[in-house]
MDTraj code that builds the backbone (N, CA, C; nanometers):
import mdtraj as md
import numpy as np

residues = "UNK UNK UNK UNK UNK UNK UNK UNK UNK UNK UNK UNK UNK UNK UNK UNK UNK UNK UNK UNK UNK UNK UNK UNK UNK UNK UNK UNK UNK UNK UNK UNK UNK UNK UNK UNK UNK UNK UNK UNK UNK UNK UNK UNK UNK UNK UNK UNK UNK UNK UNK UNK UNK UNK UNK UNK UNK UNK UNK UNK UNK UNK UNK UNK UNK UNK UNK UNK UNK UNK UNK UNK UNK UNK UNK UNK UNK UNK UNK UNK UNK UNK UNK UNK UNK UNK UNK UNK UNK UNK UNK UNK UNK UNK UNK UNK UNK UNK UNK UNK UNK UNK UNK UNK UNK UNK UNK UNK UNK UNK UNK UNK UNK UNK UNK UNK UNK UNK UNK UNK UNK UNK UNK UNK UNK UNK UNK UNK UNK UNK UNK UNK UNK UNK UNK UNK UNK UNK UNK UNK UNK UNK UNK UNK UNK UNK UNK UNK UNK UNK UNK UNK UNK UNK UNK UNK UNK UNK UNK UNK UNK UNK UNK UNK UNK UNK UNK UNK UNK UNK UNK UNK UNK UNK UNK UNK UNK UNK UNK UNK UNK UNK UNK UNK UNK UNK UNK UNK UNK".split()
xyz = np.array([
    [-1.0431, 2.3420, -0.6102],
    [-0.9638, 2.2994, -0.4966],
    [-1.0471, 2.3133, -0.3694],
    [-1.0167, 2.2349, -0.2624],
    [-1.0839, 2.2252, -0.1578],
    [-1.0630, 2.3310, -0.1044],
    [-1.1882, 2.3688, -0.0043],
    [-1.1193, 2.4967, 0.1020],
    [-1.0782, 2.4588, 0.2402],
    [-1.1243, 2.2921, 0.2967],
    [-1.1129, 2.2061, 0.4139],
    [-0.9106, 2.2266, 0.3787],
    [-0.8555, 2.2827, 0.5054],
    [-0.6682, 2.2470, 0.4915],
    [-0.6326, 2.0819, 0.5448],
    [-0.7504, 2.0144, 0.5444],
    [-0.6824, 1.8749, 0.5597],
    [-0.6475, 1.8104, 0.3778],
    [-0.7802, 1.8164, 0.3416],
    [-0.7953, 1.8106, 0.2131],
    [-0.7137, 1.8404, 0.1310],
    [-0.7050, 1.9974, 0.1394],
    [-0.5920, 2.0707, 0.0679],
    [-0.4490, 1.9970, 0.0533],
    [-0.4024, 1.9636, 0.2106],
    [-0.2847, 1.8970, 0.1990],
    [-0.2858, 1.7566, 0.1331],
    [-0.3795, 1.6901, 0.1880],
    [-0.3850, 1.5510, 0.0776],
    [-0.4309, 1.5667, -0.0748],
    [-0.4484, 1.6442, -0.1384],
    [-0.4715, 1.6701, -0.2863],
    [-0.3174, 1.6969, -0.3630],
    [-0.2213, 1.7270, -0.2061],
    [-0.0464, 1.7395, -0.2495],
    [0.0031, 1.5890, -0.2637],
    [-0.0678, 1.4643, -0.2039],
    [-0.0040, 1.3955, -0.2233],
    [-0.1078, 1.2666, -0.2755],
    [-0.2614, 1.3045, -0.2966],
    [-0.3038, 1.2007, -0.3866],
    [-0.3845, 1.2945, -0.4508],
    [-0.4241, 1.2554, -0.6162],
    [-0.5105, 1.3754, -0.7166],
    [-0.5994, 1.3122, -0.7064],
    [-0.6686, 1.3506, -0.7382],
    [-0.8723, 1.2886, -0.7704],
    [-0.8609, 1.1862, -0.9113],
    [-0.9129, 1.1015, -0.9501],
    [-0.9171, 1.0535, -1.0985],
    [-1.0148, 1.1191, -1.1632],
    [-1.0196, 1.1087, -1.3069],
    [-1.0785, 1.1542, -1.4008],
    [-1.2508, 1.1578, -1.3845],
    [-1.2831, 1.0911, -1.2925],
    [-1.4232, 1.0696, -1.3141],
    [-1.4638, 1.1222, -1.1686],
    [-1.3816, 1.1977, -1.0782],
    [-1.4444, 1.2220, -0.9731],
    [-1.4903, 1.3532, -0.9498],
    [-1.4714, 1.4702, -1.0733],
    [-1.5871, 1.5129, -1.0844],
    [-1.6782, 1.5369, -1.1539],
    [-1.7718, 1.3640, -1.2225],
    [-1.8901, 1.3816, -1.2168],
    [-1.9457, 1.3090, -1.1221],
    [-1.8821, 1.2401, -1.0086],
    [-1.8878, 1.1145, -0.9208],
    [-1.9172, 1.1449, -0.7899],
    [-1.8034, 1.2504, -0.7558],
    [-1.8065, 1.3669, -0.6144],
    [-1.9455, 1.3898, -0.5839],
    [-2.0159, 1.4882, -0.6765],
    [-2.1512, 1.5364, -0.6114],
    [-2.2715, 1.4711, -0.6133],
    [-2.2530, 1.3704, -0.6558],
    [-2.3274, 1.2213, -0.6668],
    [-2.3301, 1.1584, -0.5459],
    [-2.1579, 1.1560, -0.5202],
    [-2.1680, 1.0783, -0.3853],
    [-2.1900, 1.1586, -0.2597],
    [-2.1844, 1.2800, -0.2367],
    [-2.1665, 1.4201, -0.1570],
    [-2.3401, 1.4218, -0.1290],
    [-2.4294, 1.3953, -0.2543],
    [-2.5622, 1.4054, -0.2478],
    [-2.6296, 1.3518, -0.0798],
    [-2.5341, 1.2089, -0.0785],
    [-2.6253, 1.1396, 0.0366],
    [-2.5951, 1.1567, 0.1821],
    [-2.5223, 1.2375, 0.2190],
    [-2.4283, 1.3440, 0.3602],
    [-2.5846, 1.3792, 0.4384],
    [-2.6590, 1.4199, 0.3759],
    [-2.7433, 1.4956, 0.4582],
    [-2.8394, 1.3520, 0.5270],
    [-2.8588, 1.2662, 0.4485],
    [-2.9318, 1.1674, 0.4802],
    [-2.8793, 1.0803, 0.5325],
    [-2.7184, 1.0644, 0.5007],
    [-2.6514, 0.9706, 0.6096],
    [-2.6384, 1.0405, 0.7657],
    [-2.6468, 1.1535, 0.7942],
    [-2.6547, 1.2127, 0.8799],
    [-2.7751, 1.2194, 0.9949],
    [-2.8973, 1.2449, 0.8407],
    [-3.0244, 1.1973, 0.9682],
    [-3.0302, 1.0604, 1.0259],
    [-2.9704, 0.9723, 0.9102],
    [-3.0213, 0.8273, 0.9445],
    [-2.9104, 0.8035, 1.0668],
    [-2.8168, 0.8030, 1.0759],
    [-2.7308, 0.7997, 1.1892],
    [-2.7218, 0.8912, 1.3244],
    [-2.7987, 0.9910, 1.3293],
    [-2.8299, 1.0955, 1.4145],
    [-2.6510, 1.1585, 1.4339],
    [-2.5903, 1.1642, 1.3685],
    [-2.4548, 1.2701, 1.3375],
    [-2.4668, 1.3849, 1.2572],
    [-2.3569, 1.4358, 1.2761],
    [-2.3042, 1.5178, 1.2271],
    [-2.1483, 1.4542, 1.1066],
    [-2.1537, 1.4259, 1.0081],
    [-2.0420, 1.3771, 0.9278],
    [-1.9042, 1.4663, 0.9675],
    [-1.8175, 1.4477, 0.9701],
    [-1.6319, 1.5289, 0.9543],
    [-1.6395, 1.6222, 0.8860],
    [-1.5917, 1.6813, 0.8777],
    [-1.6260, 1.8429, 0.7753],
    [-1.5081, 1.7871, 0.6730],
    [-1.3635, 1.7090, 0.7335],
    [-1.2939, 1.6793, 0.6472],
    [-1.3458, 1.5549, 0.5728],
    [-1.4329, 1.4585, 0.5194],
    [-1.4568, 1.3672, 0.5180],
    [-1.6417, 1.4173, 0.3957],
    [-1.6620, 1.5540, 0.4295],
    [-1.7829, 1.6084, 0.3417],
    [-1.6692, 1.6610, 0.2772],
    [-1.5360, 1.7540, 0.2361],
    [-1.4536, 1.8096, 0.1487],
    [-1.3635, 1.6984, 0.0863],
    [-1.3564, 1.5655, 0.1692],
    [-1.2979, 1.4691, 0.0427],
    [-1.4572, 1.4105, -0.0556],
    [-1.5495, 1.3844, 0.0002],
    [-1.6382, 1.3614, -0.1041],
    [-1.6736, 1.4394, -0.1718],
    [-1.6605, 1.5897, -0.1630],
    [-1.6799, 1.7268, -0.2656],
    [-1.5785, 1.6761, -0.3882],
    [-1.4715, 1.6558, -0.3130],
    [-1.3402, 1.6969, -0.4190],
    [-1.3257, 1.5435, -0.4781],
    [-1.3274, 1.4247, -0.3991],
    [-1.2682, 1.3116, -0.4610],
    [-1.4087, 1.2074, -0.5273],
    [-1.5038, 1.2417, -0.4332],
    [-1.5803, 1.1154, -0.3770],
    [-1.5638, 0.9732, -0.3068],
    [-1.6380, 0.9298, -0.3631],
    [-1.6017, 0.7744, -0.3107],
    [-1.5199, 0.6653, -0.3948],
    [-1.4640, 0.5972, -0.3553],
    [-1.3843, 0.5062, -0.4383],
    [-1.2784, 0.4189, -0.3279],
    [-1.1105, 0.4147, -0.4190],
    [-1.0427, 0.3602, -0.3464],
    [-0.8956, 0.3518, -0.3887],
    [-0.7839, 0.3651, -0.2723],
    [-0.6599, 0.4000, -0.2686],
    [-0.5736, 0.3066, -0.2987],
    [-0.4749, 0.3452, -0.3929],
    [-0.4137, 0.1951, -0.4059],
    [-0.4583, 0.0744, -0.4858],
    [-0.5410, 0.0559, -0.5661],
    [-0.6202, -0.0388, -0.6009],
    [-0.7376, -0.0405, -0.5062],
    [-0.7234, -0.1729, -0.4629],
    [-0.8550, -0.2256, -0.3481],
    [-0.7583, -0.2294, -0.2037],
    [-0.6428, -0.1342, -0.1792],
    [-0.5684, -0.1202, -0.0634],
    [-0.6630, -0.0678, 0.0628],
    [-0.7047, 0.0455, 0.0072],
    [-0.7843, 0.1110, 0.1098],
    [-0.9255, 0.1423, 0.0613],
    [-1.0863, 0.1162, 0.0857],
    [-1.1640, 0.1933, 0.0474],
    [-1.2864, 0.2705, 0.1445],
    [-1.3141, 0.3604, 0.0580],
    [-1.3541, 0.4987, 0.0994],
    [-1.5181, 0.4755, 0.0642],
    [-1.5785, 0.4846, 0.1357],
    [-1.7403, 0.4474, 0.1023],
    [-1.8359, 0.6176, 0.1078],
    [-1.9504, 0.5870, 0.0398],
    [-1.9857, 0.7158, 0.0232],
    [-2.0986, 0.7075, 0.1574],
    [-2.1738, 0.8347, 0.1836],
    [-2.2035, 0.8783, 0.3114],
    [-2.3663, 0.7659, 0.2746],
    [-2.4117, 0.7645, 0.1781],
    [-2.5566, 0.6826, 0.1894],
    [-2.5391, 0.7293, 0.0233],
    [-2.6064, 0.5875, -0.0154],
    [-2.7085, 0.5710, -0.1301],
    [-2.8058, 0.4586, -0.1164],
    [-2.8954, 0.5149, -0.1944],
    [-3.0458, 0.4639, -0.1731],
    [-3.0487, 0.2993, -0.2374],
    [-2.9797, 0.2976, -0.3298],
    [-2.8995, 0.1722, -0.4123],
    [-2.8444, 0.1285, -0.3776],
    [-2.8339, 0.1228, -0.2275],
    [-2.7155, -0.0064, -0.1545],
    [-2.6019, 0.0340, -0.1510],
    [-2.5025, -0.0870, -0.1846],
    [-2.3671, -0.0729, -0.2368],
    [-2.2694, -0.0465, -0.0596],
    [-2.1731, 0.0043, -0.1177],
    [-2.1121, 0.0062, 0.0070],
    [-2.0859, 0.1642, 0.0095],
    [-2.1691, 0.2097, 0.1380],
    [-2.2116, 0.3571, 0.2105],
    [-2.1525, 0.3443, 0.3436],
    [-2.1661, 0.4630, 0.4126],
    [-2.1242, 0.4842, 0.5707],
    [-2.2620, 0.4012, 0.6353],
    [-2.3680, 0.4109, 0.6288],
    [-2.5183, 0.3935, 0.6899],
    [-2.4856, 0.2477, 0.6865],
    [-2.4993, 0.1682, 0.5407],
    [-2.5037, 0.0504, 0.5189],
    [-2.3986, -0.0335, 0.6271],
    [-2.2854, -0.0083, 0.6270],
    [-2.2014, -0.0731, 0.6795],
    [-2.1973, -0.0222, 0.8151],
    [-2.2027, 0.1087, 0.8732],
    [-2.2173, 0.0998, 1.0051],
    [-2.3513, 0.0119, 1.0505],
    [-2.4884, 0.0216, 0.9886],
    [-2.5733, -0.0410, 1.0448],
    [-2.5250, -0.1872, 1.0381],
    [-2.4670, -0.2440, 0.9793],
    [-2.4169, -0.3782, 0.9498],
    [-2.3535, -0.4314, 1.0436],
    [-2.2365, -0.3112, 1.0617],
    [-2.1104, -0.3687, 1.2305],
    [-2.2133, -0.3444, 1.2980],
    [-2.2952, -0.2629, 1.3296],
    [-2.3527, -0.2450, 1.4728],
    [-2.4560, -0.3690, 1.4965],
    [-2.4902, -0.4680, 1.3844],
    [-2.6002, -0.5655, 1.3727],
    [-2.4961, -0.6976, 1.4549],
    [-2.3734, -0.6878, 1.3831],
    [-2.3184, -0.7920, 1.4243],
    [-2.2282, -0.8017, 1.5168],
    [-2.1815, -0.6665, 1.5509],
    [-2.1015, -0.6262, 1.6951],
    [-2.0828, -0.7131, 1.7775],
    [-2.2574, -0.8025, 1.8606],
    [-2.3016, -0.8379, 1.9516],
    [-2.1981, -0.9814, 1.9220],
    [-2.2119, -1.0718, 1.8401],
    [-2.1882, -1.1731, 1.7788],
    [-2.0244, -1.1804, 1.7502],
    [-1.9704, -1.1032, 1.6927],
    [-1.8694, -1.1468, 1.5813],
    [-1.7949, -0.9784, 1.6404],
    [-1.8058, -0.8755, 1.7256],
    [-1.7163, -0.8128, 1.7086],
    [-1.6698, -0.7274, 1.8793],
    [-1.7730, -0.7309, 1.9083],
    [-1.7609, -0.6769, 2.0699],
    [-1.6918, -0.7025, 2.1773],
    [-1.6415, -0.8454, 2.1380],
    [-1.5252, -0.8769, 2.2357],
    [-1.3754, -0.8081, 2.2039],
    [-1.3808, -0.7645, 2.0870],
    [-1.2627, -0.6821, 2.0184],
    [-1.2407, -0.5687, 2.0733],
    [-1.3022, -0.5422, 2.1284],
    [-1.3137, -0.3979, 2.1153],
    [-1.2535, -0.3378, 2.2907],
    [-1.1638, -0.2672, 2.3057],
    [-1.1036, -0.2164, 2.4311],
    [-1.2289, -0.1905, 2.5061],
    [-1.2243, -0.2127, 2.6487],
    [-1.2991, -0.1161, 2.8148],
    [-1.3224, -0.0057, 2.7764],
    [-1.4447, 0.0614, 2.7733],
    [-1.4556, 0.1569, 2.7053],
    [-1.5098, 0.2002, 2.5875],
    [-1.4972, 0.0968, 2.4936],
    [-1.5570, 0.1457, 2.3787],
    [-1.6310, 0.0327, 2.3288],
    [-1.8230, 0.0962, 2.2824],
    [-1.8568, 0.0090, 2.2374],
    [-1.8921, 0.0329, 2.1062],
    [-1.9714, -0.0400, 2.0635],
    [-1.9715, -0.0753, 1.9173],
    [-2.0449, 0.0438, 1.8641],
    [-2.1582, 0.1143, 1.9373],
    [-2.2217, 0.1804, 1.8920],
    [-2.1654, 0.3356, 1.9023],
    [-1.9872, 0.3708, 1.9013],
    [-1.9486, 0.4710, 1.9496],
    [-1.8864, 0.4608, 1.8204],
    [-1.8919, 0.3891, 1.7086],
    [-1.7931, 0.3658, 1.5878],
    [-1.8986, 0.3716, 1.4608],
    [-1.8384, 0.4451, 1.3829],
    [-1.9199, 0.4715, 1.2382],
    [-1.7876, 0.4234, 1.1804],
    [-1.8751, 0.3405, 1.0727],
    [-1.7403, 0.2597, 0.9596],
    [-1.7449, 0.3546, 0.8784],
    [-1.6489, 0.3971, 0.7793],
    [-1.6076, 0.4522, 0.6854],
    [-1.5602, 0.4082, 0.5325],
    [-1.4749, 0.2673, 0.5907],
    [-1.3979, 0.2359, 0.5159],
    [-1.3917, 0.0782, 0.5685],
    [-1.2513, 0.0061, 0.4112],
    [-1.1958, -0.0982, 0.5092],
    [-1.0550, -0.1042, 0.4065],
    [-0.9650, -0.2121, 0.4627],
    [-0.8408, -0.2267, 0.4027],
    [-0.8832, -0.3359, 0.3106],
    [-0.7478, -0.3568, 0.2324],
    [-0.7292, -0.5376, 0.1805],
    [-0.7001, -0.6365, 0.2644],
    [-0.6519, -0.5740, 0.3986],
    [-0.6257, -0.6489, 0.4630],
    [-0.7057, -0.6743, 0.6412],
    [-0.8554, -0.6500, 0.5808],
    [-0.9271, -0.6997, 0.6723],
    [-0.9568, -0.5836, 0.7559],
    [-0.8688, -0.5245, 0.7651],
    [-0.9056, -0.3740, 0.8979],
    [-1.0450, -0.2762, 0.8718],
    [-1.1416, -0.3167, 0.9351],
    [-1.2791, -0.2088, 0.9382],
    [-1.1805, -0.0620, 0.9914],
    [-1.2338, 0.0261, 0.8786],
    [-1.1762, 0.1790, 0.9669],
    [-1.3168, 0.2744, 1.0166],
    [-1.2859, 0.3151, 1.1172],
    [-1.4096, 0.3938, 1.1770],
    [-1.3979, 0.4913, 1.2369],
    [-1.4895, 0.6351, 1.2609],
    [-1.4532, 0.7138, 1.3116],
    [-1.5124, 0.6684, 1.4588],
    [-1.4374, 0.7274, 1.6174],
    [-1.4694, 0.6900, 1.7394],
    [-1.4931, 0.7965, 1.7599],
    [-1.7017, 0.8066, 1.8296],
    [-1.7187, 0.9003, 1.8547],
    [-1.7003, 0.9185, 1.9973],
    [-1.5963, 1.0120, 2.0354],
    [-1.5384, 1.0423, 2.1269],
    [-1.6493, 1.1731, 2.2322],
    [-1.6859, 1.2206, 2.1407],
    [-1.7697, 1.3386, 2.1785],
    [-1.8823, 1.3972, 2.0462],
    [-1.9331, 1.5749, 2.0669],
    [-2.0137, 1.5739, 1.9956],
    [-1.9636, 1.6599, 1.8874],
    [-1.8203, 1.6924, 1.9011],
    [-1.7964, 1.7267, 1.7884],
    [-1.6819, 1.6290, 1.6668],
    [-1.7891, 1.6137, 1.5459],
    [-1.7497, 1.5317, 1.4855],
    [-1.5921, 1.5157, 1.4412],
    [-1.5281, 1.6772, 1.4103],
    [-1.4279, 1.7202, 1.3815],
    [-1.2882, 1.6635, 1.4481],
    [-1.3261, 1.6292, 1.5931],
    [-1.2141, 1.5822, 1.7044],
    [-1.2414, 1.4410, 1.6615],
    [-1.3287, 1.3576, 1.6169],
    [-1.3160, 1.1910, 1.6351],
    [-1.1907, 1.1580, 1.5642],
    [-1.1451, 1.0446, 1.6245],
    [-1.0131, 1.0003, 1.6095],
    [-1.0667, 0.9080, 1.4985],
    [-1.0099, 0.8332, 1.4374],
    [-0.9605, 0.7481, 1.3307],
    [-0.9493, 0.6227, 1.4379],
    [-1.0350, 0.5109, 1.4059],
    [-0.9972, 0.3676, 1.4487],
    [-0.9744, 0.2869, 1.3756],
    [-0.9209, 0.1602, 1.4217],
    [-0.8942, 0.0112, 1.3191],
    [-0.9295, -0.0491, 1.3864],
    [-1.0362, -0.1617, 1.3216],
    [-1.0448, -0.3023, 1.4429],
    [-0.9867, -0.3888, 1.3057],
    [-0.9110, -0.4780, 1.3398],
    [-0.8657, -0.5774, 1.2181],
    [-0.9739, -0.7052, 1.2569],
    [-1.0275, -0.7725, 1.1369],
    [-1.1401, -0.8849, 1.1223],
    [-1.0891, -1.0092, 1.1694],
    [-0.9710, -1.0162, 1.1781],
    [-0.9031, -1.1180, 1.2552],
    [-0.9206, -1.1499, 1.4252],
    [-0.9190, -1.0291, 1.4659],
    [-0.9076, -1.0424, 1.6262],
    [-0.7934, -0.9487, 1.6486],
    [-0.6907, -0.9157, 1.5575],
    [-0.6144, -0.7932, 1.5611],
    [-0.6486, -0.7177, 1.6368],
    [-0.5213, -0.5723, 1.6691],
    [-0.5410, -0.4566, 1.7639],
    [-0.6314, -0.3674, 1.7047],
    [-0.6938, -0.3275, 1.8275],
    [-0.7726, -0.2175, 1.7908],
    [-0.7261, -0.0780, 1.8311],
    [-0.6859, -0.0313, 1.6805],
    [-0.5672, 0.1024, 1.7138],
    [-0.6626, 0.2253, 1.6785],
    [-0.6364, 0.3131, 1.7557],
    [-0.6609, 0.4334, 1.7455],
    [-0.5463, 0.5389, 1.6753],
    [-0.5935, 0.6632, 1.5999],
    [-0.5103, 0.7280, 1.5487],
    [-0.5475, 0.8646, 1.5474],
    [-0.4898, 0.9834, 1.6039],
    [-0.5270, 1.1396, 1.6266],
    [-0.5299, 1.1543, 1.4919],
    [-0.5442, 1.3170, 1.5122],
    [-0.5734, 1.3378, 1.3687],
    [-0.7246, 1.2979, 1.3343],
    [-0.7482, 1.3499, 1.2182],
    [-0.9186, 1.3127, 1.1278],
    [-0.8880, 1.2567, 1.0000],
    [-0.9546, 1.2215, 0.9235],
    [-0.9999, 1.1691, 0.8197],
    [-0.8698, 1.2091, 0.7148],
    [-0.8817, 1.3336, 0.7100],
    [-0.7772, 1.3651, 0.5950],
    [-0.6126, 1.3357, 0.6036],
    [-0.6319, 1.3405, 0.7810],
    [-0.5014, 1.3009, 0.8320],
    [-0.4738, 1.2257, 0.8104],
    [-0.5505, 1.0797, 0.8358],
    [-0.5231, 0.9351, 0.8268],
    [-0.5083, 0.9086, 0.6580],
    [-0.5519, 0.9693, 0.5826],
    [-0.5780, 0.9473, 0.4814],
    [-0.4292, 0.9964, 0.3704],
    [-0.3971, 1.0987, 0.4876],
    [-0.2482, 1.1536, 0.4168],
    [-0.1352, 1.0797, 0.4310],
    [-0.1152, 1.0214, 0.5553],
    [-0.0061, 0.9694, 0.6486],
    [-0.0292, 0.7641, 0.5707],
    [-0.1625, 0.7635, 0.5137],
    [-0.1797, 0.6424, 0.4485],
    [-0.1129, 0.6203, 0.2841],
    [-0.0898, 0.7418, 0.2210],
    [-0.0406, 0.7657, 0.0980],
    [0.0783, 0.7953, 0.1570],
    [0.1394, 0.8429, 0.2108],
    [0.3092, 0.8872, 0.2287],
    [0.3655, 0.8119, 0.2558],
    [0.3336, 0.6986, 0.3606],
    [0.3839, 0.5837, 0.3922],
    [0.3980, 0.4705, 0.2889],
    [0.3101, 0.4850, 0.2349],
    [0.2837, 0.3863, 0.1622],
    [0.4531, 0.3552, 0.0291],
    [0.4801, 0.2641, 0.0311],
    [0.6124, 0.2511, -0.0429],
    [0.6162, 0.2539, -0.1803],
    [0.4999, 0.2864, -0.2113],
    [0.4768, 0.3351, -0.4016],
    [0.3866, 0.4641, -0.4282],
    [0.3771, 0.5056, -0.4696],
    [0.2996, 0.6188, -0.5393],
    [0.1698, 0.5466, -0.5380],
    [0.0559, 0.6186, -0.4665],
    [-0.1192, 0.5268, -0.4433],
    [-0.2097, 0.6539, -0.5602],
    [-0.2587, 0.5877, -0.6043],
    [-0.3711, 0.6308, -0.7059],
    [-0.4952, 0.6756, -0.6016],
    [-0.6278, 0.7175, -0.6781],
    [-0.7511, 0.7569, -0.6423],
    [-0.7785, 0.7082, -0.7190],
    [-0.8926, 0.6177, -0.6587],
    [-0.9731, 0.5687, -0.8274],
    [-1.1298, 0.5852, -0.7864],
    [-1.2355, 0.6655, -0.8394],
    [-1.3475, 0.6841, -0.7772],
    [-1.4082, 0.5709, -0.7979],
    [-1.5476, 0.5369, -0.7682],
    [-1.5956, 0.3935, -0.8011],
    [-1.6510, 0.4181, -0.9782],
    [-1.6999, 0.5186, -1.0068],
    [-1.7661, 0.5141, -1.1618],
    [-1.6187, 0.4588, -1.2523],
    [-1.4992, 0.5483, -1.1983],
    [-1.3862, 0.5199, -1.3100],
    [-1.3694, 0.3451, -1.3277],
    [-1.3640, 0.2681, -1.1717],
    [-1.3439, 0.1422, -1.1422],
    [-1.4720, 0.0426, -1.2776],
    [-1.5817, 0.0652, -1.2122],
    [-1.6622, 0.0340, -1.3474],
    [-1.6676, 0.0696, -1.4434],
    [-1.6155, 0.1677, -1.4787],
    [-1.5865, 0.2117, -1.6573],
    [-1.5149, 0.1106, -1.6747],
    [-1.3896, 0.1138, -1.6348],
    [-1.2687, 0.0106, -1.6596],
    [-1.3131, -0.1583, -1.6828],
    [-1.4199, -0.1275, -1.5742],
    [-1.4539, -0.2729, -1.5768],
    [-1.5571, -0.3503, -1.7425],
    [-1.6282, -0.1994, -1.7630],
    [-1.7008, -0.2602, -1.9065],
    [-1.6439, -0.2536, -1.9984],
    [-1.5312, -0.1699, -1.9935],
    [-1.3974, -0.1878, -2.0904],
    [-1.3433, -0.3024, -2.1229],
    [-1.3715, -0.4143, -2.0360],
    [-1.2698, -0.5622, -2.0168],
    [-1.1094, -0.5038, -1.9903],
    [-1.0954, -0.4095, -1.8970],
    [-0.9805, -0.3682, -1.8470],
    [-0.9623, -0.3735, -1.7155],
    [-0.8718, -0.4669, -1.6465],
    [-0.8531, -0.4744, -1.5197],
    [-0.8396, -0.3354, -1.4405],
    [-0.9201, -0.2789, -1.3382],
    [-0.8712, -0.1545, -1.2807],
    [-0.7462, -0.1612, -1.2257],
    [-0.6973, -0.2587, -1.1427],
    [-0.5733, -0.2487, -1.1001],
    [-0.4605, -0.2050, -1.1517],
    [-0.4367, -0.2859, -1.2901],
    [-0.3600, -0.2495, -1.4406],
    [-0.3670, -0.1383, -1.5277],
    [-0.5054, -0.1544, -1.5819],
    [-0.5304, -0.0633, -1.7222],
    [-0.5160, -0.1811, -1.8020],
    [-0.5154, -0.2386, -1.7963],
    [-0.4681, -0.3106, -1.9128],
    [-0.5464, -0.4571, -1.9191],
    [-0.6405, -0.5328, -2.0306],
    [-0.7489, -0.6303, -2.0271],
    [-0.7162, -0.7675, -1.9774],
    [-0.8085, -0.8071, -1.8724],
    [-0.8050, -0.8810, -1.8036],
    [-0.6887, -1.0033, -1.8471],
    [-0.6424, -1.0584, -1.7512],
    [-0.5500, -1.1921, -1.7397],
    [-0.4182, -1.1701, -1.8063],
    [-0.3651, -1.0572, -1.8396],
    [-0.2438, -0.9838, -1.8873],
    [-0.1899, -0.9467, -1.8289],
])
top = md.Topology()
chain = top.add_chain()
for i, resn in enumerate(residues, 1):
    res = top.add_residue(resn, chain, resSeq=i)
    for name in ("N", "CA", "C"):
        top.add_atom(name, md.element.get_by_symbol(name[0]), res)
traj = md.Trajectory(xyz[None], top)
C-alpha cells in the first residue's frame, strides 16, 4: 500500500490491475530522467501512483495516465510535453488564458474526449501545481485545486459506473490474446 494519503485514498476507490506490479517499477524507473530532462521536480503524488499503479488507463481509453519517460517512445510525460510545447506556438497558445503559457504546463495525460491534462506550474513546489485541461477543440481551459491523486479520485467517483485500472502491459496482454481490452472478451463480440 502506498504511504502518499492522496494515493491511499484513491486505492479506496480504484485497485491497481493484475499486472501493475510487474509494470509499476518499470514505469517508476524513468521519474529520475523525466525529471532531469524537464528540469522538475515530478508530484510526490503522481511518483506514489506510478509505485503503486503505474502507467496505463481509467475507464477503458476514458482517461490516460502516461509514464514519467521511456527510452522506447510511446506515450511518456517528456514525450508529450516536449510535443505540446513544439506545437503550442501553432495549434495551441491562443487557448490558453493571460497568464499562462505553454511552457508553464507538463502533460500528463489525455481524455477520450480530446482534453490534454497537465500539471500548471504555478511555482517551485511541485506538490501545490494545480491540475489543468485544455480541450483540443478550442474548449475551456479549466483549472482544478487539488493534485494528481485528487483529480484522479474526484475522476472515478463521479464517474457514473464503476472505472477500472488497466496498466498498459495488461492492455497488450489482452491484446495478443485476440481479446478486446475494453470487454475481455475476443474481438467484434
Amino acid at each position: 500500500m502506498s504511504s502518499h494519503p492522496g494515493v491511499r485514498a484513491l486505492l479506496g476507490v480504484l485497485a491497481p490491475c493484475r499486472r501493475s506490479s510487474e509494470g509499476a517499477p518499470l514505469d517508476v524507473a524513468g521519474a529520475a530522467e523525466a525529471e532531469r530532462r524537464l528540469g522538475i521536480r515530478l508530484p510526490s503524488d503522481y511518483i506514489a501512483f506510478m509505485e503503486t499503479y503505474g502507467a496505463g488507463s481509467i475507464g477503458g481509453d476514458s482517461l490516460l495516465i502516461a509514464a514519467p519517460y521511456s527510452a522506447s517512445g510511446g506515450n511518456n510525460v517528456v514525450g508529450m510535453t516536449e510535443l505540446f510545447w513544439e506545437q503550442a506556438p501553432e495549434h495551441f497558445s491562443h487557448l490558453l488564458p493571460a497568464g499562462v503559457s505553454a511552457d508553464m504546463l507538463i502533460r500528463w495525460g489525455f481524455t477520450e474526449d480530446c482534453a490534454h491534462l497537465f500539471w500548471l506550474m504555478t511555482g517551485e513546489d511541485s506538490d501545490a501545481w494545480p491540475i489543468a485541461e485544455l480541450q483540443e477543440d478550442g474548449g475551456p481551459f479549466t483549472v482544478h485545486g487539488g493534485g494528481f491523486a485528487d483529480y484522479l479520485r474526484a475522476w472515478c467517483t463521479t464517474a457514473a459506473e464503476t472505472l477500472d485500472f488497466m496498466h498498459w502491459r495488461e492492455h497488450d496482454h489482452l491484446v495478443e490474446q485476440g481479446l478486446n481490452p475494453s470487454t475481455g472478451l475476443p474481438w467484434g463480440v
